[in-house]
N, C-alpha and C positions, 0 to 999 in steps of 0.2 A: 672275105667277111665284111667288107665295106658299104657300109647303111645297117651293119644287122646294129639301131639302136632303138630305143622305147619311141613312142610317139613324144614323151616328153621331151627326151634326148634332142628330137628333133627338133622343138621347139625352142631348145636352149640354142642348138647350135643356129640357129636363123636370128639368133637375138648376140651373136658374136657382135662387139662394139667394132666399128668399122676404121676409127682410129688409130688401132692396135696397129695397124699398116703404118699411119705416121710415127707411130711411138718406135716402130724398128729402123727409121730411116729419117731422122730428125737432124737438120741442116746444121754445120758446122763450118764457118769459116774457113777453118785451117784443117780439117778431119775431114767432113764431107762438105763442100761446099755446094754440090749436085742434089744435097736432101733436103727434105720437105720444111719451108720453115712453117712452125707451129705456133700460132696465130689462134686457133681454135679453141683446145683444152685451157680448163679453167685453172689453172696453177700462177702463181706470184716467183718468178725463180732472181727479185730484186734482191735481195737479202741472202741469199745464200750463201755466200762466202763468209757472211758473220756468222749464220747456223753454223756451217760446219766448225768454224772456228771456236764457236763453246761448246761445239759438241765434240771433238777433239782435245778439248783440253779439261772438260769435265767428266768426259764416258771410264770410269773407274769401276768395271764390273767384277761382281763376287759371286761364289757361287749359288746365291738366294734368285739371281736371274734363270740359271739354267733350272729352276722347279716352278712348279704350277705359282712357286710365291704364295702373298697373302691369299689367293682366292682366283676366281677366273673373272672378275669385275673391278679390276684395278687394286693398285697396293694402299696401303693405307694410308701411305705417306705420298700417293701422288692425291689422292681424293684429298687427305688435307690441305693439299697445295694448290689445289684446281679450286679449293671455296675461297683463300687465301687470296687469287688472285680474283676470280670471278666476283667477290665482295668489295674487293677494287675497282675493279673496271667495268661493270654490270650494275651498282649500283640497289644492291637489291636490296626492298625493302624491310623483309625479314631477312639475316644474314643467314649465308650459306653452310651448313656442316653435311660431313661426311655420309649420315644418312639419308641425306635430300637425292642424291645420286648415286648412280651407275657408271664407268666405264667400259666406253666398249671399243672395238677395231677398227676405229674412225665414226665420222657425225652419219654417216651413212646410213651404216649397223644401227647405229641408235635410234634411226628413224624407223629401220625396221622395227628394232624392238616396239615400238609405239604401232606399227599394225596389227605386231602378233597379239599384241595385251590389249589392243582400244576395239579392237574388228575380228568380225567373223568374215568365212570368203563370201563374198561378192557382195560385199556393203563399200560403202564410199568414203573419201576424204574428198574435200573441194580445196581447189587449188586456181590461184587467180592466173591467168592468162597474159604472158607468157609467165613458163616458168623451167625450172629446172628440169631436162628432158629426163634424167636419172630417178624419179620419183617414179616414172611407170613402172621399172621394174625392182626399183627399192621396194615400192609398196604392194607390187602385183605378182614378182614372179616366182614367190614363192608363199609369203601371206596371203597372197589372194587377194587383195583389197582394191577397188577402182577406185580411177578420178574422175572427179566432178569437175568439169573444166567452164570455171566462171569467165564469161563475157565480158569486155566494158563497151567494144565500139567506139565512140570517140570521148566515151569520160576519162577521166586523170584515173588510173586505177590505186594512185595514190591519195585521192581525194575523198571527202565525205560521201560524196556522191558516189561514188565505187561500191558503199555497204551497201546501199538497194541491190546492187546487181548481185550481191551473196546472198539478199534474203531473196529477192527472184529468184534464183535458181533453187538454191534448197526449198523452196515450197511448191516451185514447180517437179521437180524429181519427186517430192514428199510425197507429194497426191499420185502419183506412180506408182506406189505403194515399194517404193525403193527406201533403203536403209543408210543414213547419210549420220557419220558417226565422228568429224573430225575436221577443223578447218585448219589447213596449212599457209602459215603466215612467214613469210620469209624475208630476213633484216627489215623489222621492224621500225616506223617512226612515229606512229599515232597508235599503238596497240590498242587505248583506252576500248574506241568504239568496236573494234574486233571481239574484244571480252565481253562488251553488251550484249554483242548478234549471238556469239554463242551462246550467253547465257537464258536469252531468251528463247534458242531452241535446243537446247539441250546437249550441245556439243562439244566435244572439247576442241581444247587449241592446244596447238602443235606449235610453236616458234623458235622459227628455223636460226638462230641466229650466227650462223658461220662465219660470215663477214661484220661480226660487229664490231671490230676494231679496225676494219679496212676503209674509213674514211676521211676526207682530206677538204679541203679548201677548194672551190671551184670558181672564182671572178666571176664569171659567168652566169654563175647561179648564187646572189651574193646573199640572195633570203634560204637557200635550200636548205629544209630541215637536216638533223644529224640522228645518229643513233637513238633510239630509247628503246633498254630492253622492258620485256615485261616483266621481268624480278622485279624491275621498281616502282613497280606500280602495286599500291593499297588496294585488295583484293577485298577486301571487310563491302560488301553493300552490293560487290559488281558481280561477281560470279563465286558459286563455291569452286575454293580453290584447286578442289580433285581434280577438278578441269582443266588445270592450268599446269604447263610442260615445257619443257626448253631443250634446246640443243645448241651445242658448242664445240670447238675441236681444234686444231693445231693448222689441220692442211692449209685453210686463205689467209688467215693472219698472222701466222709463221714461215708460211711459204712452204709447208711442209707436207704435202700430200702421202709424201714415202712414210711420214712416222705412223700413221693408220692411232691417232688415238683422237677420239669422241669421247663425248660424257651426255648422257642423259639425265635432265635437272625434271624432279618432281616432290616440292617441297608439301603434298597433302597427302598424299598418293602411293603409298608404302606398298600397297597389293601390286599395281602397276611397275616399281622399277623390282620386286620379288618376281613378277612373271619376267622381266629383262634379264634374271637372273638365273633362272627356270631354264633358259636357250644359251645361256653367258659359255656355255664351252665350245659355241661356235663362233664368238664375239671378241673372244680373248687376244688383248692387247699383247702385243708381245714383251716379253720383261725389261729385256732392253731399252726398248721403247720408252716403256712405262719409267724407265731411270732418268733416261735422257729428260723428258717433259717435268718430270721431279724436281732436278737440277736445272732447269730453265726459267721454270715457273718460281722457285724458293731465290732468284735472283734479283730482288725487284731495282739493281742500278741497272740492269743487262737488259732487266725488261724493259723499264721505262726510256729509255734506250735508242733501243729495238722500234719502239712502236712509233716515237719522233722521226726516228729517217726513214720506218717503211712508208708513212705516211706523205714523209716530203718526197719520195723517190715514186710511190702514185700520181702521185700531182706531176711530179715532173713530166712522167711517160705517157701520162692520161693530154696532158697541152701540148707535148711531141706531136703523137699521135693525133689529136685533132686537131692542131694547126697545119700537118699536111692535109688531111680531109677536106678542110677547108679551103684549102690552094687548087685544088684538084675539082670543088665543087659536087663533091661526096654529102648527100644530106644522113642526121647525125641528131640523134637526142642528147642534149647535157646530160651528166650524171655526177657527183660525187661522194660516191658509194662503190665498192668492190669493184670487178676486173675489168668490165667490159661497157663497150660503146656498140649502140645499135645505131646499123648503118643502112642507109637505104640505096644498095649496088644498082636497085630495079630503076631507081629514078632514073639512074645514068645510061644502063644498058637496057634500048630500048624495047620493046617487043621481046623480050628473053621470060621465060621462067628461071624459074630460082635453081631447076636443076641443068639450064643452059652455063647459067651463071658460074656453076657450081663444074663444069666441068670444063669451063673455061681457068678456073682458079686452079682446078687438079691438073691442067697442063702447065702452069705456072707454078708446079709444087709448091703451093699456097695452099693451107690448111687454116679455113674457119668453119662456121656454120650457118646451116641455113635456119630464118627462124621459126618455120615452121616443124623443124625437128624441137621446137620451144612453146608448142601451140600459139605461134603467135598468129593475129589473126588477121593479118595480111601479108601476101606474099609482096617478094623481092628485098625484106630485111634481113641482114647476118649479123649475129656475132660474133666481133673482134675482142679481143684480149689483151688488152694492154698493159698487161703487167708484167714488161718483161725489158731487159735495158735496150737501150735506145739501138745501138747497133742490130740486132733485131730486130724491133720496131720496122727500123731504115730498112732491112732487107724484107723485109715481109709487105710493107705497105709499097714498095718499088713493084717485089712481084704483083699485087692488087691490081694497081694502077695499068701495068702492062696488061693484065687478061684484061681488063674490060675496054680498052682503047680499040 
């Protein structure tokens, strides 16, 4: 009976993530020292011995876990805990309450929810280049929605000059007679002029903001801007606010990818997190879960805490990592923002394509990425992950150095 599946069947199983290999054979010192160390996947695993350790000494489950709970869109008492904190550290302009939001089964889910309720199939969201590879089929494989994949070429895609290349392209698609419904903005630091472009053509914004407590200090870059979410920014004159969306969640700045809780923020927009609602029984955060983030978030000596040494312990692994790079004559964009450092393997290994590269690195059970599994728009760049402690780091960028010599 082997192939009797649907055509769709089929197309799920060709879209199987290719990682799933590393994730079963992931290097281990003293357990597996022969597996793959994982360089690639975007996970923070600096902090986890203090996770577990309040999650160990505060996980006190009753029997209100084991049932559907308040709802299938989070309990009442994490939603109030998650505006609690997000009025905190988000800085938003109107504070946050319980009805501004949704809970879902990670920041993922919640971006789904935002295809199903902003898009019909085959209308677009634009997305600047590179970006997050999981958008294709967050948004696509099962909403149905495409990406609009914005160009910069050699502008800063973080500069003023960056928004021309979003209203190029959306007016060039436009006159295509194609349906462009949604611009995806990810950890923000200028959102102001983003909420112009869309609001001058009509689209909303989606703002990714996962990593917005994952930034730190970089010498290097001693002018580079920091966070600003778009909660804090005065909506009154710039765009109606129905337009305006947010995402947040546990996995990069808790280190928590395994808790699966996201939250979807829409402070005008009551039909939009009702249709997130509408799908919430396939989005449901696990109760457990939802306790644990409860109890984490209502902590705020544990939080504030927390987010001081994850922060020093980024910086430290972030200057590890790119002071070998730099011994080694590895070229390297600064960054100090979230996991990763883009490298350019292509400079060093000459005449190679990125999948020469790439299978040079898979003999050296070295697991990162290439960027163009990131639309990025020249070959021979990967991204590396550095947020992970140093003895790691050590073994992982040893193995690098060896494939490409």
């Amino acid at each position: 009976m082997q192939g009797k599946v649907s055509g769709r069947g089929k197309d799920l199983a060709a879209q199987r993530p290719s990682f799933l290999a590393v994730l079963s054979d992931q290097w281990s010192p003293s357990s597996n020292p022969n597996g793959i160390v994982n360089l690639g996947l975007a996970e923070n695993t600096l902090m986890h011995t203090e996770m577990v350790g309040f999650i160990n000494s505060h996980l006190r489950p009753n029997s209100h876990v084991l049932t559907y709970g308040d709802g299938f869109s989070g309990s009442h008492k994490l939603k109030q805990m998650l505006c609690h904190f997000m009025n905190s550290q988000f800085s938003p302009h109107s504070a946050l309450c319980s009805s501004h939001l949704v809970v879902t089964s990670g920041v993922s889910n919640a971006l789904e929810c935002c295809a199903w309720a902003l898009a019909d199939p085959g209308d677009f969201f634009m997305v600047g280049r590179p970006y997050f590879n999981a958008f294709r089929t967050t948004f696509g494989s099962r909403p149905g929605v495409q990406l609009l994949e914005v160009e910069f070429g050699e502008i800063d895609p973080f500069s003023m000059a960056a928004i021309q290349q979003y209203e190029r392209a959306f007016t060039e698609v436009k006159n295509r007679g194609l349906r462009i419904k949604a611009l995806v903005l990810c950890s923000p630091h200028n959102p102001l002029e983003y909420l112009k472009l869309c609001s001058r053509n009509g689209l909303h914004l989606i703002s990714d903001e996962i990593y917005a407590l994952s930034v730190w200090d970089n010498p290097r870059l001693p002018d580079a801007a920091g966070f600003k979410s778009v909660l804090s920014i005065n909506l009154k004159g710039i765009i109606d606010p129905s337009l305006v969306h947010t995402v947040w969640g546990l996995s990069k700045d808790f280190g928590a990818t395994g808790l699966r809780i996201g939250c979807l923020v829409s402070q005008s927009n009551k039909l939009l997190l009702e249709a997130a609602e509408g799908i919430s029984l396939y989005n449901i955060p696990s109760s457990l879960a939802d306790q644990v983030t409860t109890s984490l978030l209502l902590d705020d000596s544990f939080m504030t805490k927390y987010i001081a040494i994850n922060r020093s312990r980024l910086a430290d692994s972030y200057h590890f990592a790119t002071k070998w790079l730099r011994s080694h004559g590895i070229p390297y964009l600064e960054c100090n923002a979230a996991f990763f450092i883009w490298i350019n393997l292509g400079a060093v290994v000459k005449d190679a394509t990125s999948e020469d590269i790439l299978a040079r690195l898979r003999k050296e059970k070295i697991y990162i990425a290439a960027g163009e599994h990131y639309g990025a728009e020249k070959t021979g760049w990967f991204r590396l992950v550095f947020s992970h402690p140093l003895d790691v780091l050590e073994e992982g960028l040893k193995r690098i150095i060896k494939s490409i010599q």
